[in-house]
N, C-alpha and C positions, 0 to 999 in steps of 0.2 A: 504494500500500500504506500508507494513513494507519490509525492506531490501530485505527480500527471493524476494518478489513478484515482486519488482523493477529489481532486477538482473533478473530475468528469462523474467522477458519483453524483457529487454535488447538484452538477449540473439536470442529473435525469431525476435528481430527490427537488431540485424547484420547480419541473415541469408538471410536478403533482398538484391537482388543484388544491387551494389554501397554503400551500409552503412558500413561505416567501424568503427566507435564507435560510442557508444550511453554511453553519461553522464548524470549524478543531476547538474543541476546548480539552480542558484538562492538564493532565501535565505534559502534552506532544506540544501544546499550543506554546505551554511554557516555557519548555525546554527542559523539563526537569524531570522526562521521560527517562525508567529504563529500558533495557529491550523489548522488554517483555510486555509491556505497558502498552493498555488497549486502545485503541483511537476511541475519541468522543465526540460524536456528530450532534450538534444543536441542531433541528429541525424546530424552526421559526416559522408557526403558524398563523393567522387570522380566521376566524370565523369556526366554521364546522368542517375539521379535519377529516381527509380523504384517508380513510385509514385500508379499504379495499385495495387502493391503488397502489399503495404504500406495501402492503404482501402482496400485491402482484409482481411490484419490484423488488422485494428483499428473494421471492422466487427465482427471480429470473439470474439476482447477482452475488447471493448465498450460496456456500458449497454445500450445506445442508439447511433441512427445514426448519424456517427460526416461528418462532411466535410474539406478533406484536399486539401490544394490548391496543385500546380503545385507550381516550384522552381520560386520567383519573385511572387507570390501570394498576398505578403503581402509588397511589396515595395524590395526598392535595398539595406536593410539592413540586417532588419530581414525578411529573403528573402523567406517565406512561411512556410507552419507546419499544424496542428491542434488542435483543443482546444477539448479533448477527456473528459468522466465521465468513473471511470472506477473503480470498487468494490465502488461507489461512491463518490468516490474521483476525482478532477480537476487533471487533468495529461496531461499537452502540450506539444508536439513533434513540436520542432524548428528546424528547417533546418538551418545547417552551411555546405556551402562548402569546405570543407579540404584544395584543392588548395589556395583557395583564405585567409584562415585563414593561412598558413604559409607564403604569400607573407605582411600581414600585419605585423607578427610577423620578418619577416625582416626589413620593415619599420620602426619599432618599435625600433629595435636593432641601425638602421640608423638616428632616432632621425626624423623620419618623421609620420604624421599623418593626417588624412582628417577630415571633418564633413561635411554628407549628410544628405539631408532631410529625414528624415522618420517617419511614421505613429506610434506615438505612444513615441516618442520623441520628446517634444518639445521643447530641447534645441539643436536639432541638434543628428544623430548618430557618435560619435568619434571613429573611426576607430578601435584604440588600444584596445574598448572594446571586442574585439576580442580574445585578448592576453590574456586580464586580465579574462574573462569568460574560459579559457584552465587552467591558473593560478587555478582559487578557484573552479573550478568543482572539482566533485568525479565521477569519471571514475567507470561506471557501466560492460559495455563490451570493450574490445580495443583487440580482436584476433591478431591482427597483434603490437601490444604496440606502436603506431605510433601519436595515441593520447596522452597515459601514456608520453611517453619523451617529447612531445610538452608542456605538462604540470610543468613537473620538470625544463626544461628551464627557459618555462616565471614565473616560481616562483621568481627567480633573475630579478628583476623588471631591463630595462635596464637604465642607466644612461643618457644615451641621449636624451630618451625620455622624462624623469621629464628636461631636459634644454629644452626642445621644448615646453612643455608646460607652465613652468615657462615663455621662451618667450611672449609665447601668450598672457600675459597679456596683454599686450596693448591694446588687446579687450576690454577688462572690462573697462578701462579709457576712451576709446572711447564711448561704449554704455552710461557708464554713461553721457558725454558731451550731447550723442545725449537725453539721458531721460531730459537733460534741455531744451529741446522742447516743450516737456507736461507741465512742470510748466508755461512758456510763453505761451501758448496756451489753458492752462488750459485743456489737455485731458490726462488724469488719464490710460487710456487704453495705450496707444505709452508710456507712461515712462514705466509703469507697466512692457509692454516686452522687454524696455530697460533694466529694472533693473533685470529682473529674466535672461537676457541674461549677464549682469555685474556679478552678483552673482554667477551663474554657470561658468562662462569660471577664474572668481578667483577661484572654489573648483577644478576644474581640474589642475590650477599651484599650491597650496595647496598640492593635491595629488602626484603630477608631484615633487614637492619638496621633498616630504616624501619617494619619493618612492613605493607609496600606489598606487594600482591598482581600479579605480572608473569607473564603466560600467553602468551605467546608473542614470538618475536626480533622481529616487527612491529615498531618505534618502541620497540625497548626502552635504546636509549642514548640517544634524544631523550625519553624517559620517568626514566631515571637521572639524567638532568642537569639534572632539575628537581626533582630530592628533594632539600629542605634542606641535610642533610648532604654532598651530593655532592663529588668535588672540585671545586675552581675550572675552571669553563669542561672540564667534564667530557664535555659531547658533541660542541664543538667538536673537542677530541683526540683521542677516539677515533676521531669519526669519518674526521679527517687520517689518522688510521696503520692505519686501513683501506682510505683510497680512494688510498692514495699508495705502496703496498710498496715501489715500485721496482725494477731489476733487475739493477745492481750487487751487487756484495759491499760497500762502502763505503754504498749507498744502503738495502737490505734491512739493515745493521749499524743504522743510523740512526733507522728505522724500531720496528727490535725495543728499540733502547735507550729509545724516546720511551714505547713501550709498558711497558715494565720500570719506569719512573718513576709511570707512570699506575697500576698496579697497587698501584705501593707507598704510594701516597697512598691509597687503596682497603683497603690493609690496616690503614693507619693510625685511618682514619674508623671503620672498623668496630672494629676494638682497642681503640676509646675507653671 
């Protein structure tokens, strides 16, 4: 799947009625691909998706039979696609509805943002990832260039939104209080999701600070800890007081304090 063959995909996925661009997101877009790392096609829709036409053509340029859901297939985020082989290579077509990706990107501009449950996220799906996937895609097809400028926009990360986030900490001080449940209780599981919920909602005001676009928990504390501002040796801790809970009271106490420390260096950076 080198460049030619990707664009000319592209190309037969916007002859589909309602497709209006098809991008590379992910980490091929980034460059932060391994080999092995699957291609990620945004299929930028409007209206009522052509989704017959859509397995007529994943038939035609799949080496085997794939199955694509309906729009909502796969939850209310990432809101359906398919997982194709194709010259043998992994190549998934993610459905994004267009409308709904330029009412986030208002949001965004407006210093507002959500987080819904969805499959496959377990920190929650942040709305703005929305933004920031139009940001760092490479625009394979865009006939109409309606992708293309939605793109060069959210490149200027909005200012509002790193205050919204930065806001939010208060999450993170909170979850951490609530992880002091599991060390009195002694259950290692309730801190655990305390703490990976503390850690995560600090790398979003991290990012939110910097101005830096984070879509998803992938490598998002090896992503935090290399933003200028971060704190000192910032993914190294984290990621200690996520792979280590423990399952004392003494040991989970330990744990949630190292975490309580890490936050508040986090509130500090961002306070600044």
């Amino acid at each position: 799947m080198d460049d030619v063959a990707l664009r000319a995909l592209a190309r037969r996925l916007v002859e589909v009625p309602s497709v209006v661009a098809v991008v590379l997101g992910g980490s091929r877009a980034r460059g932060t691909h391994r080999p092995d790392s699957d291609f990620d096609l945004g299929l930028y829709y409007r209206g009522e998706l052509d989704v017959p036409a859509l397995r007529s053509l994943a038939a035609r340029v799949a080496d085997e039979p794939a199955e694509l859901t309906e729009p909502g297939g796969w939850g209310p985020w990432v809101n359906g696609g398919g997982w194709l082989t194709i010259r043998g290579r992994r190549v998934d077509w993610l459905y994004r509805d267009l409308d709904r990706v330029h009412r986030v990107w208002d949001d965004c501009r407006a210093g507002r943002y959500e987080v819904g449950a969805q499959a496959g996220h377990p920190l929650g799906f942040y709305s703005h990832a929305y933004a920031g996937e139009a940001a760092l895609c490479r625009v394979l097809a865009d006939p109409g260039g309606e992708v293309t400028a939605l793109r060069e926009a959210a490149r200027s990360y909005p200012a509002a939104l790193g205050e919204a986030l930065v806001a939010g900490l208060w999450e993170a001080d909170f979850a951490v209080r609530l992880a002091g449940y599991g060390t009195s209780g002694e259950d290692p599981a309730y801190a655990a999701g305390c703490l990976f919920r503390a850690i995560g909602v600090a790398c979003q005001a991290l990012h939110g600070h910097a101005g830096r676009w984070l879509i998803n928990e992938k490598g998002m504390v090896a992503s935090a800890g290399r933003l200028p501002a971060a704190p000192e040796r910032f993914a190294a801790r984290a990621q200690a007081v996520l792979g280590a809970i423990g399952t004392s009271r003494r040991e989970i106490g330990e744990t949630v304090t190292r975490a309580a420390t890490l936050v508040r260096e986090v509130r500090r950076i961002v306070a600044g």
